[in-house]
mmCIF file of the N, C-alpha and C atoms, coordinates in Angstrom:
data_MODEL
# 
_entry.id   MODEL 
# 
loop_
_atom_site.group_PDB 
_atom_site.id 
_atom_site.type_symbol 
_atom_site.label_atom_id 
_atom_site.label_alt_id 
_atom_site.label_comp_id 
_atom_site.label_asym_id 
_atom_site.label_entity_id 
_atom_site.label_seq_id 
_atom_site.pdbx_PDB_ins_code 
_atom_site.Cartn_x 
_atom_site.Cartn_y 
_atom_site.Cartn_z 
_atom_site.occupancy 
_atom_site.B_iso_or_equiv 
_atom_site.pdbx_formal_charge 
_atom_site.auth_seq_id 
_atom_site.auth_comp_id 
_atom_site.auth_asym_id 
_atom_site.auth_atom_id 
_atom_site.pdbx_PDB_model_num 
ATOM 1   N N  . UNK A 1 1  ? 82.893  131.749 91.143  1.00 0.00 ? 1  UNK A N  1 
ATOM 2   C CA . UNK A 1 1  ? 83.464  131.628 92.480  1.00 0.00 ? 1  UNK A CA 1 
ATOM 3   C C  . UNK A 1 1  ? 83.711  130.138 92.754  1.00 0.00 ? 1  UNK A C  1 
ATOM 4   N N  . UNK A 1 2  ? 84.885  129.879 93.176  1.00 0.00 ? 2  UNK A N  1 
ATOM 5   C CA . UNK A 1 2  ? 85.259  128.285 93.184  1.00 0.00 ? 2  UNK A CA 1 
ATOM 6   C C  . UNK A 1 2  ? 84.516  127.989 94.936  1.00 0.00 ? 2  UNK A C  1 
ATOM 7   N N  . UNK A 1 3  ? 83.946  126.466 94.480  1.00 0.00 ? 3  UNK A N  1 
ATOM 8   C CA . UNK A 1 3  ? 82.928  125.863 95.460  1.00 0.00 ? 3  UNK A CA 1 
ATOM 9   C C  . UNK A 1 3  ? 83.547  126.027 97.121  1.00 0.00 ? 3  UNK A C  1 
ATOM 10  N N  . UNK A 1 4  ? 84.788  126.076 97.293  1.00 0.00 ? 4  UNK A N  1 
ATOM 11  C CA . UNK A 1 4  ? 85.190  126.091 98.618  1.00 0.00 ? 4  UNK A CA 1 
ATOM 12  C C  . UNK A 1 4  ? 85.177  127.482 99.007  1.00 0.00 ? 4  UNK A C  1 
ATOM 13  N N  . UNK A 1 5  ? 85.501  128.066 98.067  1.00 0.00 ? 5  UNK A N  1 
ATOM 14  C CA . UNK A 1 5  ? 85.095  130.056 98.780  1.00 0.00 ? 5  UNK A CA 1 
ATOM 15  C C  . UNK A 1 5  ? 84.187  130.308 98.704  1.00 0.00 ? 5  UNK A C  1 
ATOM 16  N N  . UNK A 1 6  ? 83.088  129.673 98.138  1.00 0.00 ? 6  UNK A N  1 
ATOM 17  C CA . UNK A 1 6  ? 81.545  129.656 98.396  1.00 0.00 ? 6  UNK A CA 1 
ATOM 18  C C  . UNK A 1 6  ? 81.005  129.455 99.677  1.00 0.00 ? 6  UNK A C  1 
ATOM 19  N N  . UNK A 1 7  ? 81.570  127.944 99.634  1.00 0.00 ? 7  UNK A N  1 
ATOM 20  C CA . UNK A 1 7  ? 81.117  127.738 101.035 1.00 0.00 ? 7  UNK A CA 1 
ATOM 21  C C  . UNK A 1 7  ? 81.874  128.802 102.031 1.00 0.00 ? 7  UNK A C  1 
ATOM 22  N N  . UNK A 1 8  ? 82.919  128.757 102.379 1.00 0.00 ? 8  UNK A N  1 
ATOM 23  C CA . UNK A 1 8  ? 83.515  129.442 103.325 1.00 0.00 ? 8  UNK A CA 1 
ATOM 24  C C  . UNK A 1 8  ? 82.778  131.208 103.510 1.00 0.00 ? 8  UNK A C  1 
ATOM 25  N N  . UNK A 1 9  ? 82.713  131.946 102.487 1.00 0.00 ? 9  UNK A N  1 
ATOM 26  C CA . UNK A 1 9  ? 81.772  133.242 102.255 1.00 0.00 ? 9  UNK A CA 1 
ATOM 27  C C  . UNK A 1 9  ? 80.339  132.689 102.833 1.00 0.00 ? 9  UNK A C  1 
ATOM 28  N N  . UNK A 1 10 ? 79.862  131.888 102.614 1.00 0.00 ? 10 UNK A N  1 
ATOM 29  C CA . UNK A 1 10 ? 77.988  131.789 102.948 1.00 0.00 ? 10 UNK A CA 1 
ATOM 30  C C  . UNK A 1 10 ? 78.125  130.747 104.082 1.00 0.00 ? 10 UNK A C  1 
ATOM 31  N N  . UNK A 1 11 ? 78.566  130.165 104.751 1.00 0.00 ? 11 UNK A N  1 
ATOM 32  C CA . UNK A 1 11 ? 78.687  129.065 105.947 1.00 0.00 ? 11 UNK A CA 1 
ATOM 33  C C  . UNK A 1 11 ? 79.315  129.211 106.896 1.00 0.00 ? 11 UNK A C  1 
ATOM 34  N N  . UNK A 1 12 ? 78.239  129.919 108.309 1.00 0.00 ? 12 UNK A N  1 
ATOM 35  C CA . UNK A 1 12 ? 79.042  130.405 109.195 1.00 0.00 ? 12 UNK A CA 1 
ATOM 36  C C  . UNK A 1 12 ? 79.833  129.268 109.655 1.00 0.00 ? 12 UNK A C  1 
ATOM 37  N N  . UNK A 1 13 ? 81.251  129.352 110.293 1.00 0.00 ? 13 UNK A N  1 
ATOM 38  C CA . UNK A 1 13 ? 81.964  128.594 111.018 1.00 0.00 ? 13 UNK A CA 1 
ATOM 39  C C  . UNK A 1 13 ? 82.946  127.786 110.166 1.00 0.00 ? 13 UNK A C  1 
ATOM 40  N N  . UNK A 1 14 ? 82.520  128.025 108.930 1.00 0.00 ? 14 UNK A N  1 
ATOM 41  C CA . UNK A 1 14 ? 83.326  126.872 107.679 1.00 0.00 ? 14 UNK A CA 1 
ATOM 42  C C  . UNK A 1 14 ? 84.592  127.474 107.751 1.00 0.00 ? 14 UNK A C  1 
ATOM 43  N N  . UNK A 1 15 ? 85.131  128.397 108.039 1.00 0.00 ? 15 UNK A N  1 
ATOM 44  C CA . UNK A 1 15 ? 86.474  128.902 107.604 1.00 0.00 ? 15 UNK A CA 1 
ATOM 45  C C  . UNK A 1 15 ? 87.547  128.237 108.911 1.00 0.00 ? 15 UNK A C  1 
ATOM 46  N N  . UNK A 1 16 ? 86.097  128.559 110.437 1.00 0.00 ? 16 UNK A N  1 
ATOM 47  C CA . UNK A 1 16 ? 86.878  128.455 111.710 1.00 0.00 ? 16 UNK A CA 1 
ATOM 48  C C  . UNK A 1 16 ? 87.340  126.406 111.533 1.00 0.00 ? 16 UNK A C  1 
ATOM 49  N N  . UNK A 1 17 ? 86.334  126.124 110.667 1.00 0.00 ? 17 UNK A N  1 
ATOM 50  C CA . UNK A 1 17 ? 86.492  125.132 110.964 1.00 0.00 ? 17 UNK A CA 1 
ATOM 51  C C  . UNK A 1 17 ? 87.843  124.352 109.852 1.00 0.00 ? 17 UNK A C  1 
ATOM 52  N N  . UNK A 1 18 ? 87.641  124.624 108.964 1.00 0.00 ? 18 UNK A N  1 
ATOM 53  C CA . UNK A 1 18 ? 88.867  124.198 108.182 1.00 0.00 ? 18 UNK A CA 1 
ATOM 54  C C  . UNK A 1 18 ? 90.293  124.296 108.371 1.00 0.00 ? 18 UNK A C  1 
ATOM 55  N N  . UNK A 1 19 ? 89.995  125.957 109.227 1.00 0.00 ? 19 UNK A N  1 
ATOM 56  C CA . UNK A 1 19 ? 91.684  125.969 109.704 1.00 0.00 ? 19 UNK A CA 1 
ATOM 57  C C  . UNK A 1 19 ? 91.877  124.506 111.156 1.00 0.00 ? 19 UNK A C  1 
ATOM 58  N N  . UNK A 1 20 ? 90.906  124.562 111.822 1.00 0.00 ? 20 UNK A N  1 
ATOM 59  C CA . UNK A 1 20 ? 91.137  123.375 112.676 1.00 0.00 ? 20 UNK A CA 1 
ATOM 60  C C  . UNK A 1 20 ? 91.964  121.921 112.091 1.00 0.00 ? 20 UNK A C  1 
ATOM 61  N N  . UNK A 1 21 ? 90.508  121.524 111.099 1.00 0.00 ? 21 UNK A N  1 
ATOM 62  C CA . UNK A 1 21 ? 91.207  120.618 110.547 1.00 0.00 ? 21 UNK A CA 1 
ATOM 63  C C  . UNK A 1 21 ? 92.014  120.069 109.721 1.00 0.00 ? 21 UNK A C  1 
ATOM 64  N N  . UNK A 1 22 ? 92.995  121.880 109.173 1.00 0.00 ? 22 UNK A N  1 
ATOM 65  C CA . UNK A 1 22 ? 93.929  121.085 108.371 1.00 0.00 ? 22 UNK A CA 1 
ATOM 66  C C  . UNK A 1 22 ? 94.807  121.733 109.697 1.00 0.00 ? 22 UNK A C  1 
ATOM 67  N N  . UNK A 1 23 ? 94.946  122.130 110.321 1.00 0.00 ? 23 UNK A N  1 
ATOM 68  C CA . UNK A 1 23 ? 95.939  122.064 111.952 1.00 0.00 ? 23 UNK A CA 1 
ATOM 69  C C  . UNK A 1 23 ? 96.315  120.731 112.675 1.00 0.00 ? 23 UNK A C  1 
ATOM 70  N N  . UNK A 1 24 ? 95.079  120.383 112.421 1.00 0.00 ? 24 UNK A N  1 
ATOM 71  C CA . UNK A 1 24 ? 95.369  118.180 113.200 1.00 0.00 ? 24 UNK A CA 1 
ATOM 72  C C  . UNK A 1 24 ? 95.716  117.721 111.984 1.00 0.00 ? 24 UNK A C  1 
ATOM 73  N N  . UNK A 1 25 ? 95.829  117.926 110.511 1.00 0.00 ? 25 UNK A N  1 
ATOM 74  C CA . UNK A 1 25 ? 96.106  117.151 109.463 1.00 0.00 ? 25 UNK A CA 1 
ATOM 75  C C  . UNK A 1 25 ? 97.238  117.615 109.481 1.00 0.00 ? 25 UNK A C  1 
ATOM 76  N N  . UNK A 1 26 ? 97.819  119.052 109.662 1.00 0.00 ? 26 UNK A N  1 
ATOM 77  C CA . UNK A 1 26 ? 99.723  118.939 109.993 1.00 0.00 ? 26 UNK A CA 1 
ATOM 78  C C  . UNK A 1 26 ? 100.118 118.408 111.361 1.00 0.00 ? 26 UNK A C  1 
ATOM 79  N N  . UNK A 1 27 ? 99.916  118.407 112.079 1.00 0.00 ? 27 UNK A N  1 
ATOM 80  C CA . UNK A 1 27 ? 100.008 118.022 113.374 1.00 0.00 ? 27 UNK A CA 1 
ATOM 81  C C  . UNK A 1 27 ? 100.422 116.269 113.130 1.00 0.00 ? 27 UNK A C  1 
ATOM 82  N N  . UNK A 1 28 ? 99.396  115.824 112.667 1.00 0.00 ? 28 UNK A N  1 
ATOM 83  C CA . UNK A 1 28 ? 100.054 114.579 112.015 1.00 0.00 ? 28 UNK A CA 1 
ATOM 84  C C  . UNK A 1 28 ? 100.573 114.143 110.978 1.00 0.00 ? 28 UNK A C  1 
ATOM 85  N N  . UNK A 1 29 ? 100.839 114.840 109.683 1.00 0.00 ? 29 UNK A N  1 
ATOM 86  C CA . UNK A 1 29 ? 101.938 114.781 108.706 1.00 0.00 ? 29 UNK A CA 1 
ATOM 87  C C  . UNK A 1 29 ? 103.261 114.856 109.157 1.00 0.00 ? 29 UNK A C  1 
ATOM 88  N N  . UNK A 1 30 ? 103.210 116.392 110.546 1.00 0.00 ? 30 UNK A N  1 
ATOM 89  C CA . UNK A 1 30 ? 104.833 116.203 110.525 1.00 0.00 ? 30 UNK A CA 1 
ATOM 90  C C  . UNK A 1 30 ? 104.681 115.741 112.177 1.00 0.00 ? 30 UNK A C  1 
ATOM 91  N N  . UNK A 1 31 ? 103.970 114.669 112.652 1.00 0.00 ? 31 UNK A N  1 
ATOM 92  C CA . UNK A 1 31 ? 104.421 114.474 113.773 1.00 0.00 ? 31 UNK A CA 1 
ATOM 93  C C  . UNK A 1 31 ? 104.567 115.176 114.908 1.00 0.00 ? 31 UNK A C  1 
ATOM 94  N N  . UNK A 1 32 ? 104.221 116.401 114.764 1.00 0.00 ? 32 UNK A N  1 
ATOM 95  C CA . UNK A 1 32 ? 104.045 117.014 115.865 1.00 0.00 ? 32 UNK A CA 1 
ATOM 96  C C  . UNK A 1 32 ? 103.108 117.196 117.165 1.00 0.00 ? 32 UNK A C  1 
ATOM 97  N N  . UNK A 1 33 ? 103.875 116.350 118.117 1.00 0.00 ? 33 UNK A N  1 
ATOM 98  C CA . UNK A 1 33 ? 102.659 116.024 119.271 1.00 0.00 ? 33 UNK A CA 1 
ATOM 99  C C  . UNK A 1 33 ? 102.408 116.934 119.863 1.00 0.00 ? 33 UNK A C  1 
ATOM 100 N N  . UNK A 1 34 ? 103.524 117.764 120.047 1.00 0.00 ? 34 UNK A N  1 
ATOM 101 C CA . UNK A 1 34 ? 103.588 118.940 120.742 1.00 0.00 ? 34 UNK A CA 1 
ATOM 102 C C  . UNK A 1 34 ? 102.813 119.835 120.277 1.00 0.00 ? 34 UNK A C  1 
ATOM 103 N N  . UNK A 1 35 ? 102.244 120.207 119.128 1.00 0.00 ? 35 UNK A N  1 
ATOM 104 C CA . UNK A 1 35 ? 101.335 120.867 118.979 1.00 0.00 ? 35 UNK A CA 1 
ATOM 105 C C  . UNK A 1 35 ? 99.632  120.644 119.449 1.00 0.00 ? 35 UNK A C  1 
ATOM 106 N N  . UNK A 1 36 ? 99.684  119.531 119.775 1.00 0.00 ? 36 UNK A N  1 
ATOM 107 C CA . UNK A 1 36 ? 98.143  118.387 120.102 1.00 0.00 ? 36 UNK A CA 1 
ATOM 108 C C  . UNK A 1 36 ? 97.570  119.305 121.183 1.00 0.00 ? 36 UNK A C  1 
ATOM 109 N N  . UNK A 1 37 ? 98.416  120.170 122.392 1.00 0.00 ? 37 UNK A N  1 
ATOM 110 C CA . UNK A 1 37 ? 97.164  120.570 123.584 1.00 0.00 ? 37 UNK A CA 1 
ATOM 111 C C  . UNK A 1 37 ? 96.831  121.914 122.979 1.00 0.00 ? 37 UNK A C  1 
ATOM 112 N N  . UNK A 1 38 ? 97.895  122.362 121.906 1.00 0.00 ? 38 UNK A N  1 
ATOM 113 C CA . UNK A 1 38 ? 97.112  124.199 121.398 1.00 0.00 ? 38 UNK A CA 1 
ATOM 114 C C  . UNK A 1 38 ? 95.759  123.794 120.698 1.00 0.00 ? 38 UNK A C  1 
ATOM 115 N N  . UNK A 1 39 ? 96.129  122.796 119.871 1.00 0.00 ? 39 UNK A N  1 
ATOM 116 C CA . UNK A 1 39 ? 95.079  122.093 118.937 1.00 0.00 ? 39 UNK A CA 1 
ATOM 117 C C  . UNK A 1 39 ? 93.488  122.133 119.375 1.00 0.00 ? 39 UNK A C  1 
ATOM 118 N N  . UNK A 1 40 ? 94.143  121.405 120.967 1.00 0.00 ? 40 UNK A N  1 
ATOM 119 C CA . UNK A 1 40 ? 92.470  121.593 122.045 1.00 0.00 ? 40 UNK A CA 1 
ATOM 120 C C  . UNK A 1 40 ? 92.173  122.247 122.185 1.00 0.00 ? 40 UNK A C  1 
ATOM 121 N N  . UNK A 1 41 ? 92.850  123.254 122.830 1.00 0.00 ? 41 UNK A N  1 
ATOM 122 C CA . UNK A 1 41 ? 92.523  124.257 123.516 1.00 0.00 ? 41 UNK A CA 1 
ATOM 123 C C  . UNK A 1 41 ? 91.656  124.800 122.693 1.00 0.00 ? 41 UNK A C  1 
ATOM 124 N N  . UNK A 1 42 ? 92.272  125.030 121.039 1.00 0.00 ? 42 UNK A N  1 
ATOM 125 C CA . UNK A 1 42 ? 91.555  126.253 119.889 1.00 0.00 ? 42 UNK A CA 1 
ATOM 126 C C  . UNK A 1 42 ? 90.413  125.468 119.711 1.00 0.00 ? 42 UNK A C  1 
ATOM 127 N N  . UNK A 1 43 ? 90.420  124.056 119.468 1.00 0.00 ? 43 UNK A N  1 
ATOM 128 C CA . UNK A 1 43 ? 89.192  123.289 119.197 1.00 0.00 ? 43 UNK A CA 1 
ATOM 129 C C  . UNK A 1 43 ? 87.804  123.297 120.392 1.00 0.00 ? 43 UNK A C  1 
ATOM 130 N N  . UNK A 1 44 ? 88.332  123.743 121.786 1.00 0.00 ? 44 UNK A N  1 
ATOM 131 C CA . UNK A 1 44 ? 87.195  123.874 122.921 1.00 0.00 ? 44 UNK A CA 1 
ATOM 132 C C  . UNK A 1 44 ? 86.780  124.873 122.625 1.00 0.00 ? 44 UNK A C  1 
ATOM 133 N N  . UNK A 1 45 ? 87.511  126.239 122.865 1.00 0.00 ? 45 UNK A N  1 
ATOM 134 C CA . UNK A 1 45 ? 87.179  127.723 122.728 1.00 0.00 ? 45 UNK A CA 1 
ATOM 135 C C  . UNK A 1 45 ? 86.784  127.825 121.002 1.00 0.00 ? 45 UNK A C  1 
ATOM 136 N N  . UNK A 1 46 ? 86.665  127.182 120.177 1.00 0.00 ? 46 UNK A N  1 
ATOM 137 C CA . UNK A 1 46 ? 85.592  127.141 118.750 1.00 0.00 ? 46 UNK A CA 1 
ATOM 138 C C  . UNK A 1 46 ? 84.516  127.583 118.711 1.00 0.00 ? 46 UNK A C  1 
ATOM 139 N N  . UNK A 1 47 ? 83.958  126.747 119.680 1.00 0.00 ? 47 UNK A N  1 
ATOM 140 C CA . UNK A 1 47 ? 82.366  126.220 119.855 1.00 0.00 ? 47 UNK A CA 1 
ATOM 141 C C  . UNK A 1 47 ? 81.714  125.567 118.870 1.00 0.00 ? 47 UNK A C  1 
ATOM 142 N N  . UNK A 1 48 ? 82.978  124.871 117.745 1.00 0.00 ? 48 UNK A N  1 
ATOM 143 C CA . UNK A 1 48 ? 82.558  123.879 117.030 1.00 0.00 ? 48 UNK A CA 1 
ATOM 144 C C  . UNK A 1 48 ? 81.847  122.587 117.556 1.00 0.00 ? 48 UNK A C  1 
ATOM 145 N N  . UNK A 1 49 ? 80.388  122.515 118.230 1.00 0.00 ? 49 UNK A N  1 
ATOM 146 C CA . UNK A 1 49 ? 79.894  120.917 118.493 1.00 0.00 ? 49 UNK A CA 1 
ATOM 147 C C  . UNK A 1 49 ? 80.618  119.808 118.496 1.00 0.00 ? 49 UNK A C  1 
ATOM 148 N N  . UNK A 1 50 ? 80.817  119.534 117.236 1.00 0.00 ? 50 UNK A N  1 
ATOM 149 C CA . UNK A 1 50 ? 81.381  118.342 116.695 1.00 0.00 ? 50 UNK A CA 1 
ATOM 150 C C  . UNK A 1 50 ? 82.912  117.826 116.781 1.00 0.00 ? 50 UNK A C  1 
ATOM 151 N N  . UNK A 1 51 ? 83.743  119.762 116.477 1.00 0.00 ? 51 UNK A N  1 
ATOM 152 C CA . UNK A 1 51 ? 85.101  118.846 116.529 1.00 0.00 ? 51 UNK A CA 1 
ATOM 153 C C  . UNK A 1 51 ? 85.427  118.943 118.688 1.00 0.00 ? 51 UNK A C  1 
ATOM 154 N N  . UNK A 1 52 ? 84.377  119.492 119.111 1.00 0.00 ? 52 UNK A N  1 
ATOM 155 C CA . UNK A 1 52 ? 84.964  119.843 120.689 1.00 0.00 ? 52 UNK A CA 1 
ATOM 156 C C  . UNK A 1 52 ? 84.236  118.180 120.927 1.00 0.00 ? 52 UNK A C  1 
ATOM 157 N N  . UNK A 1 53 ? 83.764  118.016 120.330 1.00 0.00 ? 53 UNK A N  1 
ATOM 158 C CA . UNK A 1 53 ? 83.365  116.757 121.385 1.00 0.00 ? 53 UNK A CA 1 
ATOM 159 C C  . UNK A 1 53 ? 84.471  115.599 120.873 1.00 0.00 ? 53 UNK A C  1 
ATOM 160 N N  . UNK A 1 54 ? 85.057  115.621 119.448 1.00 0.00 ? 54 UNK A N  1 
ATOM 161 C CA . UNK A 1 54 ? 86.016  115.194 119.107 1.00 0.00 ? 54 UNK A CA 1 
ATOM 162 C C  . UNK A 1 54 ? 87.480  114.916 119.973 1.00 0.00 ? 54 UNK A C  1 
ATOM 163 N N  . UNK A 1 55 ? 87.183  116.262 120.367 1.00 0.00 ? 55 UNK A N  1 
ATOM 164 C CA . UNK A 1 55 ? 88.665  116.669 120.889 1.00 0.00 ? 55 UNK A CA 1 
ATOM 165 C C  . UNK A 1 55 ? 88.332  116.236 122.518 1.00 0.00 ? 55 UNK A C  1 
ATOM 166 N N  . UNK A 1 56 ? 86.806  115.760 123.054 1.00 0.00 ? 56 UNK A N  1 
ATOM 167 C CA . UNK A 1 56 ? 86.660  115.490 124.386 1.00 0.00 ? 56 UNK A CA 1 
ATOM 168 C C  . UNK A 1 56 ? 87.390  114.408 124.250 1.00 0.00 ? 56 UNK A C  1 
ATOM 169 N N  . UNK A 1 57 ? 86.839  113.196 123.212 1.00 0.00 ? 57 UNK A N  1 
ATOM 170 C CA . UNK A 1 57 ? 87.379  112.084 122.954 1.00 0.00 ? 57 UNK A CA 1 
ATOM 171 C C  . UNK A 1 57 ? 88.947  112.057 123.271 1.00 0.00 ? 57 UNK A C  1 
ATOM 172 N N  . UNK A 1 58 ? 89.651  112.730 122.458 1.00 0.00 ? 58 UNK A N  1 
ATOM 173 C CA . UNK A 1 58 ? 90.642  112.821 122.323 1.00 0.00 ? 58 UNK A CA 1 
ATOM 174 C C  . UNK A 1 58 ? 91.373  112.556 123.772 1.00 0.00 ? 58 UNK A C  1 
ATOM 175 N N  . UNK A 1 59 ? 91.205  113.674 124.564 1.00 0.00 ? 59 UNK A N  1 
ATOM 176 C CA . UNK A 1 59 ? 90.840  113.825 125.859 1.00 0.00 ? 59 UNK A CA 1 
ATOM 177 C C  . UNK A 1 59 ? 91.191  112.992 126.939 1.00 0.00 ? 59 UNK A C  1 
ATOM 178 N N  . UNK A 1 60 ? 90.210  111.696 126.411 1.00 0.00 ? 60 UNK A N  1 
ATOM 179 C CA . UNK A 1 60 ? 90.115  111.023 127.415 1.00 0.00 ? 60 UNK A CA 1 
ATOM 180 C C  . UNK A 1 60 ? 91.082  109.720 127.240 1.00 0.00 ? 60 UNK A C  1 
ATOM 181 N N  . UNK A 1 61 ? 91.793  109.652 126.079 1.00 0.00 ? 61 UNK A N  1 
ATOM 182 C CA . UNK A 1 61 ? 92.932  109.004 125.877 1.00 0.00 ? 61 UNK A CA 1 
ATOM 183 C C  . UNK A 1 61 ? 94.372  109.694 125.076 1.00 0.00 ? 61 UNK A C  1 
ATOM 184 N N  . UNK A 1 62 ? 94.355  110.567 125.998 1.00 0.00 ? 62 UNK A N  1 
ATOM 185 C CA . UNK A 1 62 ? 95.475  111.559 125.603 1.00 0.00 ? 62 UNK A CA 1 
ATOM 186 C C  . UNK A 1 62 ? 97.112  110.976 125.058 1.00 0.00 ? 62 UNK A C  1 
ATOM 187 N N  . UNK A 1 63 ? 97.072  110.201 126.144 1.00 0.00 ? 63 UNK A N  1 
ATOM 188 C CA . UNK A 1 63 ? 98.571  109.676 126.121 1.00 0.00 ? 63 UNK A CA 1 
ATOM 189 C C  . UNK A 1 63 ? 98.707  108.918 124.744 1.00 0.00 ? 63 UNK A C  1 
ATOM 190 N N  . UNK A 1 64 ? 97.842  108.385 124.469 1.00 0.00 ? 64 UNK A N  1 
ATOM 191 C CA . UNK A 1 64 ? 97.791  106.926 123.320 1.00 0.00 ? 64 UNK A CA 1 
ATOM 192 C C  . UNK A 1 64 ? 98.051  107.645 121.735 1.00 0.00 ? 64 UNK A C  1 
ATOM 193 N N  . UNK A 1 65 ? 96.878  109.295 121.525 1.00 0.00 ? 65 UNK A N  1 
ATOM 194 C CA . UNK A 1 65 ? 96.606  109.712 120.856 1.00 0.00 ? 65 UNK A CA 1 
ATOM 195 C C  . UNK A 1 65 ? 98.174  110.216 120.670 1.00 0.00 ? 65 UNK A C  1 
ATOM 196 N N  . UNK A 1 66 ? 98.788  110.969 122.034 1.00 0.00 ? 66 UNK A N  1 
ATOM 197 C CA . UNK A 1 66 ? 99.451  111.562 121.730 1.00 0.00 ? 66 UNK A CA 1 
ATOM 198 C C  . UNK A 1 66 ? 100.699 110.924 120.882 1.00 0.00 ? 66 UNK A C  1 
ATOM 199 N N  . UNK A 1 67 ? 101.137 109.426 121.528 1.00 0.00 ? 67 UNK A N  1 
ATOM 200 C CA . UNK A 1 67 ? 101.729 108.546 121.253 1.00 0.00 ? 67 UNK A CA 1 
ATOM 201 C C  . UNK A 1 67 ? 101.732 108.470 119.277 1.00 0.00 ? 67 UNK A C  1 
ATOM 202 N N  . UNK A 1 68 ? 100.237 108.437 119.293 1.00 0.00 ? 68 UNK A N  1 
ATOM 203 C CA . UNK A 1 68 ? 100.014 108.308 117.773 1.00 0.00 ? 68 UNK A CA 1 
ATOM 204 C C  . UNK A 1 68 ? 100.798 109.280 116.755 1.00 0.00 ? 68 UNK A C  1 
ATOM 205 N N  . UNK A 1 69 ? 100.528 110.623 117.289 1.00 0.00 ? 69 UNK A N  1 
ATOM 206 C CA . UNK A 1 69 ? 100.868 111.365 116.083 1.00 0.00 ? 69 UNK A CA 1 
ATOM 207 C C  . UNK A 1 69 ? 102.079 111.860 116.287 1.00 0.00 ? 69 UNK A C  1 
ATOM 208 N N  . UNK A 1 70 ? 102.983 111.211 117.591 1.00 0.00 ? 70 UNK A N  1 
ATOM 209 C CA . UNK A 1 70 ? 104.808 111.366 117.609 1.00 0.00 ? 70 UNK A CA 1 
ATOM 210 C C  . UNK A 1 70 ? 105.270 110.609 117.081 1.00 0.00 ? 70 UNK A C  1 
ATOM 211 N N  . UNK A 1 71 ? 105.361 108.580 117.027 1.00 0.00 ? 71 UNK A N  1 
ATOM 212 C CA . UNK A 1 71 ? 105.989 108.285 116.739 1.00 0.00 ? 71 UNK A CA 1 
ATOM 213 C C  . UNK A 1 71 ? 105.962 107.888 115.245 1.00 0.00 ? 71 UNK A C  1 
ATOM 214 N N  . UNK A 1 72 ? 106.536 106.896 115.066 1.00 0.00 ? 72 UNK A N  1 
ATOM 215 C CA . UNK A 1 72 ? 106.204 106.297 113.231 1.00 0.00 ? 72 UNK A CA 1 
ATOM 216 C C  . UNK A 1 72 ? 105.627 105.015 113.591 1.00 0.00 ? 72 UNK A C  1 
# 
């Protein structure tokens, strides 16, 4: 069994969580800002700890972030 379907089969939350973060890793490959508030939203309603407090961050400098992953 290859090590990442390992984990994902035996580690609760590993699956919820990977789709998150390759969602913000397209989100910023193709620039899409507009995708940034679904991003939250799925990242609050997770109950991933780590990436919701991430995404509080995020949050609290929205405009800048957002800025980030629109332009070049």
């Amino acid at each position: 069994m290859p090590y990442l379907t390992k984990i994902f089969a035996e580690v609760d939350g590993a699956t919820t969580i990977n789709e998150l973060v390759q969602f913000f890793y397209s989100l910023m490959k193709t620039r899409n800002g507009s995708g940034l508030d679904d991003w939250l939203e799925r990242v609050i309603a997770s109950g991933v700890r780590e990436l919701r407090n991430f995404a509080q961050g995020i949050r609290k400098d929205d405009d800048a972030v957002l800025a980030g992953i629109s332009e070049p």
